[in-house]
Every structure is written in structure tokens, then in C-alpha cells.
C-alpha positions, 0 to 999 in steps of 0.5 A: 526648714533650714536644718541650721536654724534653732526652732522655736520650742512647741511651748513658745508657739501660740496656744492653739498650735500647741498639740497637747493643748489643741487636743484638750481644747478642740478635741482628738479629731482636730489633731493632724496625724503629725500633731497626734505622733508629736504627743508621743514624741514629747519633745523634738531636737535642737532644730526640729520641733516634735510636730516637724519630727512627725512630719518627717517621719510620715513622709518617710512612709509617704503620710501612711499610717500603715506604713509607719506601724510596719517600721521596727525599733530598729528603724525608727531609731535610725531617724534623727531625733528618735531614741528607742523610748519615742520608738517604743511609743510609737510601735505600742500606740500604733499596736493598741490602735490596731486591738481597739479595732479588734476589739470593736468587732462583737464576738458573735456578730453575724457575718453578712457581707464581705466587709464584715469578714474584712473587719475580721482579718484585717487586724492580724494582716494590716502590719505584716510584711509577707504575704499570709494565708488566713481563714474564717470559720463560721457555723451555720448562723453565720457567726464566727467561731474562728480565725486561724492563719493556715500558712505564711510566705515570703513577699511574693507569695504564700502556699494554701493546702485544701486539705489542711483548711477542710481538716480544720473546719470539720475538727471545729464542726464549721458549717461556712468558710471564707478565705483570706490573703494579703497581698503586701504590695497593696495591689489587690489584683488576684493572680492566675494562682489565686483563682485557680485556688479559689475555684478548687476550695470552692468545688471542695467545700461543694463535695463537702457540704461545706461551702466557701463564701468568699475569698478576700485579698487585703492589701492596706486598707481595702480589699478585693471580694472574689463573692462581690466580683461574681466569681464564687 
């Protein structure tokens, strides 16, 4: 669209374009993600419509979502047409999103597959810049009994300590452990450090009788299991 041209306001579209009335007549999921941040937007600018802002602002993070709820106030204001309110909005919705899918996770709902510990971590690592070291603490029915981030790092790499992740399972009498780090690139490809990790916490956790299930390296909306892979 040409910037010097004036849009045509949201209330002069036809009624089925319009998001707010989209959303009461067809329903949430008919929205596109645009349409969904042009709601919270309210309004756009004297040449860009709300709808247009939001496209503008997906593209900015190549239409990632995840992308997006990484971006500070700071950040977000720097684009054209958005003020600290529409920021805040933005950054609030995006937050209760992600505690609704917290939220979805019964408190003791019995760990059986890798995705069930992806459930578990993903919330306390999908927005975060650095790479984060987190663990699973589970007793013997396989139900949780805590996360707990053991350490954080820079983009490139975090540091785990054996004794200190042993130390706190014992302290909360954990019968199970399951490790977890991201990997802010996205690329869920374990390094040489990780499987050298990986094996050590594993011939620990033997000594101990305390075994480690599984390690996992989250990187957006998937991850990598080191018990789905064979390699536990």
C-alpha cells in the first residue's frame, strides 16, 4: 500500500472484514493472527489501518508469534503507529496466552512421554533470549513435584552442575529427573557439550538410584527428546 495514500477506516469496510464484528459473528478462530492483534491495536494511523499495523508488525518477525512476545515495549514502540498502550497490550496479551497454556497442565498429571515434559517447560522458556538450563523433578508415580531453572546463560550457551541438579532432587526426595534447555536459535540440534552432559547426568542419576528420563532441547515450538532419539 502506498504510504501517501489515506486508508479507509476499519468502520467504513464491509461488516465481515471488520475484526471486532468478525470475531462476535464467525467466532475467534475465523480471525487471522493480524485481525486478532488489530483488536488490541484499536485503532491504526492516518495511512495505515489497525489490520495493516499488525501485518506490519508480523512481518517484522517473519509472521512468528513467538517472535513477536520476544520484543520489549521498547521495541515495539519504535514502530510507526504504536505507543506504549498498544505495546502494553500487546506484551499482556501475549503473556496471558502463554499462563493459559500453563494453566492447561494438571498439577499432577502423570508424566508419560517427552511431550508431556514439553508441556511442562515450555512456558518458562518459549520468550526467552538466552539459553536456560531447567529441570523436572518427579516422584515415583511420575508426577510432577517441581520445575526449577538450575542456571542461565548467554545466546550461545548456559552451564548445568551435576551436583547442584542431584542436590535438589534429593532435598525434595525426587524419585525421577528429566533435564531441559533451549536453544534460542531454534536449531534443536545437541552439541558435543550436551551429549557429553547428557551421558554424565545419566551415569550419575545410575549411581544414585536416581534415573534421568530424559533430556529435551526446546527451540520455539518443538523440541528435541534425548529418550525419543535412543540416546538415554
Amino acid at each position: 500500500m502506498d504510504d501517501n495514500k489515506v486508508r479507509v477506516p476499519i468502520k467504513y469496510w464491509a461488516e465481515d472484514d471488520k475484526p471486532r464484528e468478525k470475531l462476535i459473528s464467525k467466532g475467534k478462530e475465523a480471525l487471522s493472527d493480524a485481525e486478532l492483534l488489530a483488536i488490541l491495536l484499536r485503532s491504526g494511523t492516518k495511512t495505515r489501518s489497525a489490520v495493516e499495523l499488525g501485518r506490519d508488525l508480523l512481518q517484522q518477525v517473519d509472521n512468528n508469534l513467538i517472535g513477536l512476545s520476544r520484543l520489549s515495549a521498547e521495541e515495539l514502540t519504535r514502530h510507526n503507529g504504536i505507543g506504549e498502550a498498544k505495546a502494553l497490550s500487546i506484551i499482556a496479551a501475549l503473556e496471558l496466552g502463554m499462563r493459559r497454556r500453563a494453566a492447561e497442565i494438571p498439577v499432577k498429571k502423570t508424566i508419560s512421554s517427552s511431550r508431556d515434559a514439553f508441556e511442562i517447560f515450555y512456558p518458562n522458556l518459549a520468550d526467552s533470549l538466552y539459553e536456560e538450563f531447567w529441570v523436572l523433578f518427579l516422584n515415583r508415580a511420575n508426577r510432577k513435584i517441581s520445575v526449577m531453572s538450575v542456571s542461565e546463560g548467554g545466546q550461545a550457551g548456559t552451564v548445568a552442575d551435576p551436583k547442584k541438579i542431584f542436590k535438589m532432587a534429593l532435598e525434595q526426595n525426587a524419585a525421577y529427573i528429566i533435564l531441559c534447555h533451549n536453544h534460542p536459535s531454534g536449531n534443536l540440534r545437541p552439541s558435543d557439550a550436551d551429549i557429553r552432559l547428557t551421558r554424565k547426568m545419566k551415569e550419575a542419576g545410575q549411581l544414585l538410584d536416581l534415573p534421568v528420563l530424559d533430556h529435551l532441547i526446546i527451540g520455539d515450538e518443538k523440541y528435541y527428546s534425548f529418550a525419543d532419539e535412543g540416546q538415554m
